[in-house]
C-alpha positions in Angstrom: 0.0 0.0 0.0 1.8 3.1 -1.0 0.8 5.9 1.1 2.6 8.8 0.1 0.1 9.0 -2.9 -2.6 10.5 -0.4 -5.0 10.2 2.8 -5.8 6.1 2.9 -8.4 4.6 5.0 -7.9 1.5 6.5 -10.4 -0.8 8.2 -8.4 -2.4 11.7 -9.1 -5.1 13.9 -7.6 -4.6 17.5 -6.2 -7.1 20.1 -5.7 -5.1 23.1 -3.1 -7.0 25.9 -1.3 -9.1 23.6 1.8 -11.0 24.3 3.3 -9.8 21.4 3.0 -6.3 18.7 2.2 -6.8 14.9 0.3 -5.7 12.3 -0.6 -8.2 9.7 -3.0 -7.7 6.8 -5.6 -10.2 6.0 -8.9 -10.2 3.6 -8.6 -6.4 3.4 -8.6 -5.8 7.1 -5.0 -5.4 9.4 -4.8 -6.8 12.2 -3.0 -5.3 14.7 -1.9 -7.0 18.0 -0.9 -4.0 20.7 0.2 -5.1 24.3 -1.0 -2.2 26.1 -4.1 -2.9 27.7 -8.1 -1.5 26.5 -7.8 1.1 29.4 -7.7 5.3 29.0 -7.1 5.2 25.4 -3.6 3.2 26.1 -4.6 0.5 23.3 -5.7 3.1 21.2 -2.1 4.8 21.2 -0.4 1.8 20.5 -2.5 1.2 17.5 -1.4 4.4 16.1 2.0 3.9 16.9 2.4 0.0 15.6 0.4 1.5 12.3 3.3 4.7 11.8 5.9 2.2 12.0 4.3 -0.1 9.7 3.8 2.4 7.3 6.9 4.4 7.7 5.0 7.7 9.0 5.2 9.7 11.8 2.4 8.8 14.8 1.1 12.4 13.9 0.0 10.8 10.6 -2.0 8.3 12.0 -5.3 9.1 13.3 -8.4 7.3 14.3 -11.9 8.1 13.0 -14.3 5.6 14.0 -14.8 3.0 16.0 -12.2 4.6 19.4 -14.0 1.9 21.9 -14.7 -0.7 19.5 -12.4 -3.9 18.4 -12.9 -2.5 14.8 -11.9 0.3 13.7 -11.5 2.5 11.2 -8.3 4.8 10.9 -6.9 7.4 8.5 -3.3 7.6 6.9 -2.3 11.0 5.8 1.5 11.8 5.6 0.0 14.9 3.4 -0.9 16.8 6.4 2.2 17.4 7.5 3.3 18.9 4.6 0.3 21.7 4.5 1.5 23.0 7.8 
């Protein structure tokens, strides 16, 4: 998936408290394993931060948009807005 072409929506599947972290893309949908636990938005950090090193992008880059207390999720990719600043 080549980001640097624009914004890119992804659909994710969380695993909060994992043993291990990895994103791995399956049937359209990544799944990404974080070991922070589901609690204060922790999880939901470590999504963002196991997706910018995945995709090579800064954690500023990454940002989700629906789905902040669900399993699913859906999240936004956009390296672009950096560069509009």
């Amino acid at each position: 998936m080549n980001i640097s072409e624009g914004p890119v929506i992804i659909q994710v599947r969380v695993t909060a408290n994992a043993k291990t972290k990895e994103v791995v893309e399956s049937a359209g949908v990544f799944r990404v394993r974080v070991t922070a636990p589901a609690v204060e938005g922790k999880a939901n950090a470590a999504v963002c931060e196991a997706l910018a090193a995945h995709f090579g992008v800064r954690g500023s880059d990454v940002r989700i948009i629906k789905g902040e207390k669900a399993r699913y999720k859906t999240v936004l990719i956009d390296k672009r807005r950096r560069s509009e600043e």
